[in-house]
C-alpha positions in Angstrom: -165.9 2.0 15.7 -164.5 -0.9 17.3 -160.7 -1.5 17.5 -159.9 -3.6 14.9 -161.9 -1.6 12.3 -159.7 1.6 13.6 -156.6 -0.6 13.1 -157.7 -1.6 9.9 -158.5 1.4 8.1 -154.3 3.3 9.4 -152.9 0.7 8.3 -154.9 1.2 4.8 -153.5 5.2 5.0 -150.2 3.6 5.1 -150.1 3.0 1.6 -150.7 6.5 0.6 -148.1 7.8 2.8 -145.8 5.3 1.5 -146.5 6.3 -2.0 -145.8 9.6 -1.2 -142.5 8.4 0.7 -141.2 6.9 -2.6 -142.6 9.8 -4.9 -140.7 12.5 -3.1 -137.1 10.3 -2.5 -137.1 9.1 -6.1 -137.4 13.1 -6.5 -134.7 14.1 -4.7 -132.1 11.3 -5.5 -132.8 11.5 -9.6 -132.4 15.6 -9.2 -129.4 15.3 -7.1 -127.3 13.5 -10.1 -126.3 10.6 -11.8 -127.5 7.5 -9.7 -125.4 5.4 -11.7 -122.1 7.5 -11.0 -121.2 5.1 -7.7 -120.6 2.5 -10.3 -118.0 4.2 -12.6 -114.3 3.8 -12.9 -111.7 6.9 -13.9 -111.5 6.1 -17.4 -114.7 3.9 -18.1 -115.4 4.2 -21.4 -118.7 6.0 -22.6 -120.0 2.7 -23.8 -119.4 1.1 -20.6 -121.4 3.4 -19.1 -124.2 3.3 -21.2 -124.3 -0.3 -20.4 -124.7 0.6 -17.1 -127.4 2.7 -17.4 -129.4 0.7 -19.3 -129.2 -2.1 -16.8 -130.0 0.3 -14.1 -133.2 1.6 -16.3 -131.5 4.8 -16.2 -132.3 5.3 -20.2 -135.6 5.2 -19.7 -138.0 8.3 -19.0 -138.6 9.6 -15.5 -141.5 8.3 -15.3 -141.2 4.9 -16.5 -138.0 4.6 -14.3 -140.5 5.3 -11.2 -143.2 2.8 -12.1 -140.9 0.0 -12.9 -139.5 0.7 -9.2 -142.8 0.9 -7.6 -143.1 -2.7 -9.2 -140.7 -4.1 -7.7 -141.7 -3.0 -4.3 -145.0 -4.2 -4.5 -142.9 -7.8 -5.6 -141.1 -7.0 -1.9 -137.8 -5.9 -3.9 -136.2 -2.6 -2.7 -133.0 -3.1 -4.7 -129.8 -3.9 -3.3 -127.2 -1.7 -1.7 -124.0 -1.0 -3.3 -122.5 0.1 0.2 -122.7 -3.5 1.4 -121.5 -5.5 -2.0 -124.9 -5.1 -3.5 -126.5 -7.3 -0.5 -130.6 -7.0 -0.9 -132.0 -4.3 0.7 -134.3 -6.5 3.0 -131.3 -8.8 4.1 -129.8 -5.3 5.4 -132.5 -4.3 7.1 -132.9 -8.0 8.6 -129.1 -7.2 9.1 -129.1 -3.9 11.0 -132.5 -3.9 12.8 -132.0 -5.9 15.5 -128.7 -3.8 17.3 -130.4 -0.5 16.3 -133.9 -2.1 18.0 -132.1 -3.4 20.8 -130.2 0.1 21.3 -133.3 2.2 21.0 -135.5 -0.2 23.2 -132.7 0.1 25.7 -132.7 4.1 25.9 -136.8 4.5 26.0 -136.2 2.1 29.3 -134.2 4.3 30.4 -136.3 7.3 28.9 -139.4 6.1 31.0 -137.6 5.6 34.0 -136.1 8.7 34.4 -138.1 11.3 32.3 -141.7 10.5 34.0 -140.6 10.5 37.6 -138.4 13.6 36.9 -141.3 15.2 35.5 -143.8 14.5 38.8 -141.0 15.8 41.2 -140.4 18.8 39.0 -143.8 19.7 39.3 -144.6 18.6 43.0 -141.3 21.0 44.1 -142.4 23.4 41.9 -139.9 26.3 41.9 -137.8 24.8 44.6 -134.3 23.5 44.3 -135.5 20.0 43.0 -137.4 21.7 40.0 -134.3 24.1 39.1 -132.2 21.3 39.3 -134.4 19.4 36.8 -135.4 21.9 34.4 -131.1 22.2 33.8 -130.8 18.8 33.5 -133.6 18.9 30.8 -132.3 22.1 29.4 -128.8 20.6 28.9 -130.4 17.3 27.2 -132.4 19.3 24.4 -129.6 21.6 23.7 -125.8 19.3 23.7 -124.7 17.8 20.5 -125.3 14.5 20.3 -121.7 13.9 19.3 -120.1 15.9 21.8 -121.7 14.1 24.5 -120.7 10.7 23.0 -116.9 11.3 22.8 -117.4 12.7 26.8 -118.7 9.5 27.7 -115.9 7.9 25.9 -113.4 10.2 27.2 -114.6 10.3 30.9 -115.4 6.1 31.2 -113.2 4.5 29.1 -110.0 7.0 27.6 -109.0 8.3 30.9 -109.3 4.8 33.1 -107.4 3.3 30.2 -104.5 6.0 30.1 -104.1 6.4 33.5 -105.4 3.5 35.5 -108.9 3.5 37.5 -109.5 5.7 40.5 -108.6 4.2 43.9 -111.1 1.6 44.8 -112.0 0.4 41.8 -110.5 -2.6 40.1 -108.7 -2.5 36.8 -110.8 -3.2 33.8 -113.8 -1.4 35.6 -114.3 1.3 32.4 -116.6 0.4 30.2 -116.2 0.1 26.1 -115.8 2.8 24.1 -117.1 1.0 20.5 -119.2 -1.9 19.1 -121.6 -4.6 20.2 -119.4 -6.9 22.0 -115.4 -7.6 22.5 -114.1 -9.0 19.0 -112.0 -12.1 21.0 -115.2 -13.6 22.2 -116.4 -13.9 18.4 -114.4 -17.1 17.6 -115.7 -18.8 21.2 -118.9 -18.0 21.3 -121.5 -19.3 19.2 -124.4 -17.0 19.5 -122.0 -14.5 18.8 -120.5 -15.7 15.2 -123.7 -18.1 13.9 -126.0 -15.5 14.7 -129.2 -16.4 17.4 -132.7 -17.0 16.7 -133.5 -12.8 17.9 -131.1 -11.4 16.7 -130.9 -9.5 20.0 -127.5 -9.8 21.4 -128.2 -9.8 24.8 -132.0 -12.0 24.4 -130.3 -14.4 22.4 -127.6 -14.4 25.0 -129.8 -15.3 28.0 -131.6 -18.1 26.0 -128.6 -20.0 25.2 -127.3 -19.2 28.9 -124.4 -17.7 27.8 -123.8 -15.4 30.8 -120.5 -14.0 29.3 -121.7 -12.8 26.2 -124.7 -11.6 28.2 -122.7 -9.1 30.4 -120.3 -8.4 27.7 -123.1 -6.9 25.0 -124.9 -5.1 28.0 -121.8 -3.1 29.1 -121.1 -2.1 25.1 -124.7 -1.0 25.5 -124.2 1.3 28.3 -122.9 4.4 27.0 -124.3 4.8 23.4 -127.6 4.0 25.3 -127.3 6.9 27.5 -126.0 8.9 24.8 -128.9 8.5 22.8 -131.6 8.7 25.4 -130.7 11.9 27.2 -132.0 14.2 25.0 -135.2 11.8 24.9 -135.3 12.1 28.9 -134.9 15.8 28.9 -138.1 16.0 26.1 -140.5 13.6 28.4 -138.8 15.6 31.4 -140.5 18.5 30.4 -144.0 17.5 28.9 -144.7 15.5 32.2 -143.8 18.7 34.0 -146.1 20.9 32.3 -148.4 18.3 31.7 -148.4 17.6 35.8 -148.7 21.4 36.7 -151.8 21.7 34.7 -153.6 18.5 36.2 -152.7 20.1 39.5 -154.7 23.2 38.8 -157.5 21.2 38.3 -160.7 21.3 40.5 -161.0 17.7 40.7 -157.5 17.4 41.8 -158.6 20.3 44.8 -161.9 18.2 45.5 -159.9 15.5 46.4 -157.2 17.4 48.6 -160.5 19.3 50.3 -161.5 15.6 51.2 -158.6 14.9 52.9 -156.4 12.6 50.9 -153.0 12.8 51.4 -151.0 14.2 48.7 -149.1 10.6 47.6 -152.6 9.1 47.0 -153.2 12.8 45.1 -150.5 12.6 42.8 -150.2 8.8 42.3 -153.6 7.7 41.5 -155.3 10.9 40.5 -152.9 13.3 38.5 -150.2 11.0 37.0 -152.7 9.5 35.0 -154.1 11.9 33.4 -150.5 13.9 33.0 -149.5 10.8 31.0 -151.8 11.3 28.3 -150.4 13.7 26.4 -146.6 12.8 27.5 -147.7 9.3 26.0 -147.3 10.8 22.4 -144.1 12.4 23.3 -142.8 8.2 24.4 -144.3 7.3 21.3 -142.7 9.6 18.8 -139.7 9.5 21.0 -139.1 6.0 20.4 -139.7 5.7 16.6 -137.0 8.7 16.9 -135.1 7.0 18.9 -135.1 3.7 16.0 -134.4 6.3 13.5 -132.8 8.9 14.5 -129.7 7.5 15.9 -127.6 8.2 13.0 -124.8 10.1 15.3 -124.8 8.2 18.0 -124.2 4.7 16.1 -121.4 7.0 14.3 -119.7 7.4 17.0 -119.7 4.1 19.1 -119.1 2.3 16.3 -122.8 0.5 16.7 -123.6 -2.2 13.4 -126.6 -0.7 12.8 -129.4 1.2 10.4 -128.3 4.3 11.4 -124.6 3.6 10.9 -125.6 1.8 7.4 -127.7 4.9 6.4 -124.7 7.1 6.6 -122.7 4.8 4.5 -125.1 4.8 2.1 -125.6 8.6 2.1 -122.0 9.5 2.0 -121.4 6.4 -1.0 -124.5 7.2 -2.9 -126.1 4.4 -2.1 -129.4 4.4 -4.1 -130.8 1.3 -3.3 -130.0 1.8 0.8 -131.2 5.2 1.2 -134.4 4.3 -0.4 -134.7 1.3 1.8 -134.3 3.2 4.6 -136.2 6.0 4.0 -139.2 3.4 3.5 -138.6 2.0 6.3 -138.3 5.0 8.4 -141.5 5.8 7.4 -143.1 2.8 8.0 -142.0 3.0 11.9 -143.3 6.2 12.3 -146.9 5.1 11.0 -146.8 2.4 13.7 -145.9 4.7 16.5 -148.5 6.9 15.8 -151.0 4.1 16.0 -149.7 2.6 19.2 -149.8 6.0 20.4 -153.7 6.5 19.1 -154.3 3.0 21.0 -152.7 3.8 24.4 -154.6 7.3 24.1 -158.1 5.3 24.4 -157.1 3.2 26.9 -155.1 6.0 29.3 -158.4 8.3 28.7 -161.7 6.9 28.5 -163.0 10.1 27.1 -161.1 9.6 23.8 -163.4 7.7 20.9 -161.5 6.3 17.8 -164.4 8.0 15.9 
């Protein structure tokens, strides 16, 4: 089967999973409640609310409510959300993606850079001080709250400096922001800040306009709700490229070539990190659609404009509209991970066939 055809034929799964996607939300949300109770007043009258309802379709049979919905999504309308003044769906998620893309792309670099090579030493030190040292570090990312990490960060580099100045030898104003995508003053004087850039992308749209300020200013709001988010990403690959590296180093191909005399570097670096990454590959890949989705907390916390932050206003308001939005478009990034991930797994292992 050649690529394409592969391609082809998950992305024609999707629409069954999507189906099942809306089937099982529309479920939930018409069982939960009134959907139409975000919309009355103390002391509506019952007439009024009828009214409502009919406009909604909420008079109509179950059933005929989900069909007329799964019409309008194949028309490309998924509602509008009542948590941001009945907006269209679509324009929030054209709204939100790009800060909760640029967060999450952010904290898988920082995921790869750290997790893989902490992995490979773990396992090279095996059982010295190096691999206890790093099997805490990934035992503390899988088990702190994402929460209570956040408000550290917040407390240790930005309350603290603020209340009581900055340690000796570092200037004042060295701590970094505590909240947001950039500072609100440079709104008003920036362009690419209030009109919006051709990205979306704070800091890409920053650098094509050469707007060097603006640049450095959305990178340091970046820094601690993208470590936030990514440590318990880092401590996940951490530990599959450990035990994924200790079993490629029990290999006999990996002794064969040690018996002819390569030098360990050469060992590790072009025989065994390879192959370790193939199953660690799926862990990136899932880790990152996560990471897009999953950051509800984290964008709680800091303050961060986007889907994760929206989804919790549209969870805790009732938003109807939103939360089926999201949900379909949660499950829509997941699909594509997987299928990246199916890719790189032919590519990183020549023994895997799309068959």
């Amino acid at each position: 089967m050649k690529i394409w055809q592969y391609i082809v034929r998950r992305l024609l799964l999707l629409i069954p999973v999507l189906f099942g996607v809306t089937l099982i939300t529309f479920t939930l949300i018409q069982v939960s409640g009134d959907p139409a109770a975000i919309y009355y007043t103390k002391g509506m009258p019952p007439q009024k609310k009828a009214q409502i309802r009919h406009e909604m379709g909420l008079d109509q049979p179950i059933a005929v409510q989900y069909v007329l919905y799964l019409q309008r999504l194949l028309r490309g309308d998924l509602g509008v959300s009542s948590s941001q003044a009945d907006l269209p769906v679509t324009e929030c998620i054209k709204l939100f993606f790009p800060a909760t893309f640029e967060l999450a792309t952010v904290s898988m670099i920082i995921t790869i850079i750290f997790g893989i090579p902490l992995g490979i030493v773990s396992a090279v030190k095996k059982d010295r001080f190096a691999d206890h040292l790093t099997r805490v570090f990934a035992l503390a990312g899988s088990s702190l709250p994402i929460f209570w990490l956040a408000l550290l960060l917040q407390q240790v580099f930005f309350y603290i400096p603020y209340t009581y100045g900055p340690p000796n030898g570092l200037p004042e104003g060295w701590y970094l922001p505590y909240d947001g995508r950039y500072t609100t003053m440079l709104y008003f004087t920036h362009p690419v800040i209030s009109e919006g850039g051709p990205t979306g992308f704070l800091t890409i749209d920053a650098l094509l306009v050469g707007d060097y300020e603006v640049f450095w200013d959305a990178l340091k709001h970046l820094i601690l709700p993208s470590i936030c988010l990514s440590y318990a990403s880092v401590a996940i690959v951490t530990r599959m490229m450990r035990g994924s590296m200790l079993e490629v180093l029990g290999m006999d191909y990996i002794k064969s070539a040690r018996a002819k005399g390569l030098d360990e570097k050469t060992v590790i670096n072009k025989h065994a990190r390879r192959n370790a990454l193939i199953p660690t590959t799926t862990v990136i890949g899932m880790s990152f659609a996560g990471l897009m989705t999953g950051a509800v907390l984290t964008e709680t916390v800091f303050s961060w404009p986007g889907l994760g932050r929206w989804s919790t206003l549209a969870l805790l308001t009732r938003d109807i509209g939103g939360i089926m939005g999201f949900t379909l478009f949660v499950c829509l990034i997941v699909v594509i991970a997987n299928l990246i991930v199916d890719i790189l797994y032919a590519y990183l292992d020549p023994r895997v066939r799309l068959e």
